[in-house]
N, C-alpha and C positions, 0 to 999 in steps of 0.2 A: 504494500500500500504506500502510496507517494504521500510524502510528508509537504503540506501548505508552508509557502514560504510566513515567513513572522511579517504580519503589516508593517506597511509603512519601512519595512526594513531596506528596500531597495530603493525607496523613494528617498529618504532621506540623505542616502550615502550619495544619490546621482541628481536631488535638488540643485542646481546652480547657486541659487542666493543662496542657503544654508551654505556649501561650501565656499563662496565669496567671505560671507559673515565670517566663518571659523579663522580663513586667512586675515582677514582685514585684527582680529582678535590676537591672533597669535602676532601678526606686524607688533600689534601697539605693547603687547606684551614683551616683543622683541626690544624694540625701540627702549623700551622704559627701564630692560636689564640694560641695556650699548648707556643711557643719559647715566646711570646710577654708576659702573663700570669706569665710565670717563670722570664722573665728579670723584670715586678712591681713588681715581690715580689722579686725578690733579692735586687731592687733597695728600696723597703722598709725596706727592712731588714736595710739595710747599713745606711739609714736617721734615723731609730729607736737606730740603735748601737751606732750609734755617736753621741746620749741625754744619753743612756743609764746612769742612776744612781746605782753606786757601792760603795761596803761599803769596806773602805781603811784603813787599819791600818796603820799608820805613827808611825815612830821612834822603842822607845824599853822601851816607858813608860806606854804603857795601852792605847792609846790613839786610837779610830776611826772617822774618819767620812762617811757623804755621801754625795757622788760629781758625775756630771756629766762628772766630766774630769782625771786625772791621776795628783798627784802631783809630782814634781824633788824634791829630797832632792839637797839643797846646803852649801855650808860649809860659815858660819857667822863669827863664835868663831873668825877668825883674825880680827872681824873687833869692839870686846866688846873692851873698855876703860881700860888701865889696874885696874882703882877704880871698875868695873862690873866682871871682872877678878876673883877676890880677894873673891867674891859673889856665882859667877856659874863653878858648876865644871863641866856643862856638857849644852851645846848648839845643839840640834835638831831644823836643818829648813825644812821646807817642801812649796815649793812655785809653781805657778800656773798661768802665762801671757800669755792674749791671748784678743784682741780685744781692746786693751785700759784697760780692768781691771787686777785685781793680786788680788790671792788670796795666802795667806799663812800661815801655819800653826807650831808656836814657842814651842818649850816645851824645857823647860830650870830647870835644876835641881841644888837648889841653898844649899848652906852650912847648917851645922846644927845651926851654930849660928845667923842666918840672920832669920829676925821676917819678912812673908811676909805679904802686904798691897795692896788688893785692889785699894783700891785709888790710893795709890801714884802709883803702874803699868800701871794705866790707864791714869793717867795725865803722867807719862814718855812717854807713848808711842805715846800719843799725841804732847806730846813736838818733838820728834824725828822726827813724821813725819811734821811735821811744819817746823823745823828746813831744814830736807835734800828738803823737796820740796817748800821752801819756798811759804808757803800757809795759807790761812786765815782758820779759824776755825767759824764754826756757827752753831747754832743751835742741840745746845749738849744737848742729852736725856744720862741719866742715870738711870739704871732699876738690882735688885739684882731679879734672876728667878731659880728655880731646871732645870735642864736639866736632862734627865735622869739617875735622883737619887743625881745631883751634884748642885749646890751649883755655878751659874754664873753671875758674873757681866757684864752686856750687856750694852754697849757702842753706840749709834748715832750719825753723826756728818756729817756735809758739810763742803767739803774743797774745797778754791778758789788758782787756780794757773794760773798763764801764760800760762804754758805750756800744762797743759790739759784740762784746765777750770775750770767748778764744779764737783766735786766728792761727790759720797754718799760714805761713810762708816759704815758700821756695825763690830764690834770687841764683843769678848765674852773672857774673863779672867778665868782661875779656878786653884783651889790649890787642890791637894794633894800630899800627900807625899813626901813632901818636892818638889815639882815638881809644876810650872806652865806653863798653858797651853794657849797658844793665839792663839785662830780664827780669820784669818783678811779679809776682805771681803769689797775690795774699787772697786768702778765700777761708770757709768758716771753716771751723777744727769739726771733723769727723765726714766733710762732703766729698765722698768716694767721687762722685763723677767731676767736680772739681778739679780733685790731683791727680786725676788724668787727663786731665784737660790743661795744668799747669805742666805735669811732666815732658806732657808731649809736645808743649810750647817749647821749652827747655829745649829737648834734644832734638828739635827740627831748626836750630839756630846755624845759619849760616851768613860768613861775610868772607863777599869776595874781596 
């Protein structure tokens, strides 16, 4: 005995408009995954750009690094002592705040009669920042390392203030050409992605 096909079974499969409708459906359901698809990827885009790491030449001494961020040059020189005056003829800042930390980058080119010293730049610049932030000092590592190809004195230290707390710092010193160059890298005491983000400012430091 022949089995009756199921109503409307064949009709509906070989309707035009119903199968028009189904496509026109699936398009806009297409369409609407392509708009959604394209807004994560631009929206990844834009979360990717703004870590992005770029290699930045500062000043007009040789100097580059690599940063996650953009630095401002700002103007210092009014604010050396007339005794530092007499030293440096020439003051490049390049600086960097955002979050509670600063980053900034010194190149200072000093007389030809002035012998420079490691040390004593390091312990200045400690003094200084003690001085204006009235802050405690602790746990000071001192390390001489190559950087690429160079010859730096790397500086660690905890600093305690009122006003911001604890800070870590990381500083890197180098000499040439009558020219010193200071990496400064202060951010809060215990911000994992900070001191990676200071380290690898550090060791991405080149001057041709």
């Amino acid at each position: 005995m022949q089995r009756e096909p199921k109503k409307n079974s064949l009709s509906i499969s070989s309707n035009p408009s119903y199968l028009l409708k189904k496509l026109k459906m699936k398009k806009q359901y297409s369409n609407l995954f392509i708009t959604a698809a394209i807004a994560v990827l631009f929206s990844c885009k834009n979360s990717a750009s703004e870590a992005e790491w770029k290699k930045l030449q500062l000043g007009s001494k040789g100097i580059t690094v690599e940063a996650p961020f953009s630095y401002q040059e700002k103007n210092m020189e009014a604010q050396l002592t007339p005794s530092v005056r007499q030293k440096v003829k020439t003051l490049e800042t390049f600086v960097n705040e955002e979050k509670g930390n600063y980053y900034a980058v010194n190149i200072a080119e000093y007389a030809q009669d002035v012998t420079f010293s490691s040390e004593a730049a390091i312990n200045g610049a400690l003094t200084e920042m003690k001085m204006r932030a009235g802050a405690e000092l602790s746990n000071r590592k001192d390390e001489t390392k190559q950087i690429n190809g160079n010859e730096a004195a790397l500086t660690q230290a905890n600093f305690s203030d009122k006003k911001n707390g604890k800070m870590e710092l990381q500083m890197a010193i180098l000499n040439k050409r009558n020219c010193m160059f200071q990496v400064i890298c202060l951010y809060k005491d215990g911000d994992a992605k900070a001191n990676e983000v200071a380290t690898r400012i550090i060791e991405s430091i080149n001057i041709n």
